[in-house]
C-alpha positions in Angstrom: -28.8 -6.9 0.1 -29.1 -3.4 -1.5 -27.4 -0.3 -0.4 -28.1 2.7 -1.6 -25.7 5.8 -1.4 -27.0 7.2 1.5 -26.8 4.5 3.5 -23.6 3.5 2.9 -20.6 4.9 5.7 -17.2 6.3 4.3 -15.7 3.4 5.6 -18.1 0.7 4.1 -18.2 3.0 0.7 -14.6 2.4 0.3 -15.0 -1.3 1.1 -17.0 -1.8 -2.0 -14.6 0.0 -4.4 -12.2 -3.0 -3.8 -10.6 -3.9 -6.8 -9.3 -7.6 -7.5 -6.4 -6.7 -10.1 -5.4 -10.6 -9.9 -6.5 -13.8 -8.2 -5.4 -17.4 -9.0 -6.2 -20.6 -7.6 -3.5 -22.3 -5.6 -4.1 -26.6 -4.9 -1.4 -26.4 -1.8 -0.1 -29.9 -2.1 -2.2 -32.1 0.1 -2.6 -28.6 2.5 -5.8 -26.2 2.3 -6.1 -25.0 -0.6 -6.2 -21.2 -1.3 -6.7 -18.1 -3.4 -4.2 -15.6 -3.8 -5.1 -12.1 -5.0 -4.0 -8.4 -5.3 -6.1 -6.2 -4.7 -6.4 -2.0 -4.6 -8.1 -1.0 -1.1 -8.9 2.6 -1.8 -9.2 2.9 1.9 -6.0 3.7 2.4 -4.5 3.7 -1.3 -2.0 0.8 -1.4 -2.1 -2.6 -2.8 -2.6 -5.6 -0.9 -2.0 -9.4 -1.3 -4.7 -11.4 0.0 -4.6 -14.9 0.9 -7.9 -16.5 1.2 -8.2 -19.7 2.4 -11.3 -22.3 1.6 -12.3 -22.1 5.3 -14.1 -18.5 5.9 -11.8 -17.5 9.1 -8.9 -18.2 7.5 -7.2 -14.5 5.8 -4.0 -13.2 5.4 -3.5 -9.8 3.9 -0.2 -8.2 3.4 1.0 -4.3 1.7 2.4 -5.7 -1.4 3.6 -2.3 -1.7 6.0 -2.8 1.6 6.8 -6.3 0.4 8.2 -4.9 -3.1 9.6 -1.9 -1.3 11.0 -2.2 1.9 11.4 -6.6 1.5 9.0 -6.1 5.0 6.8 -8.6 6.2 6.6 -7.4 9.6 2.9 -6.7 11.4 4.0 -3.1 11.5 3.1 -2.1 8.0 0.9 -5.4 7.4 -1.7 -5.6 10.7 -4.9 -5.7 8.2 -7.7 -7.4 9.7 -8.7 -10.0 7.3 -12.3 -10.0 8.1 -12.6 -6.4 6.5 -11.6 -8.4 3.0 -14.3 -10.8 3.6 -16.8 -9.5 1.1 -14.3 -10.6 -1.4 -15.0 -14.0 -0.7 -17.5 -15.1 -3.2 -15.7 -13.1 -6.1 -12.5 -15.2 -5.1 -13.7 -18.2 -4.8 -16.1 -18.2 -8.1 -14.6 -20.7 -9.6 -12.5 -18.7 -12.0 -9.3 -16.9 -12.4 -7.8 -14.5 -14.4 
């Protein structure tokens, strides 16, 4: 699908300036695998870890920022909604890793 500037939103704009910094492939044992990523969200300027999992409804996203920080892994500082990172997917899960 195309989008041109126009009609892109401010919040779907800043969705596609997503920047994976560093993703890597992680087998889990005989669990679900997963990839593991941080990532620059311009949306609200601080760096995320995501955790993707093979299965498309499975996300976890966390402030990396708080978790180097403040040692916080509460839902105050890391309520993301996973679904948001979903256009990630298919650059995650590629195949490669850096």
């Amino acid at each position: 699908m195309f989008y041109s500037p126009k009609s892109l939103t401010a919040s779907t704009a800043s969705l596609f300036l997503m920047k994976i910094v560093a993703k890597d492939y992680h087998p889990n044992g005989s669990c679900a695998p997963f990839m593991c990523a941080i990532v620059d969200s311009p949306d609200d300027g601080d760096t995320k870890l995501v955790i993707m999992f093979e299965d498309s409804d499975y996300t976890a996203v966390l402030s990396l920022d708080y978790l180097i920080r403040d040692e916080d892994i509460s839902n105050k500082y890391n309520g993301h909604h996973g679904e948001k990172y979903g256009q990630l997917r298919n650059e995650l899960w590629d195949g490669s890793s850096f």
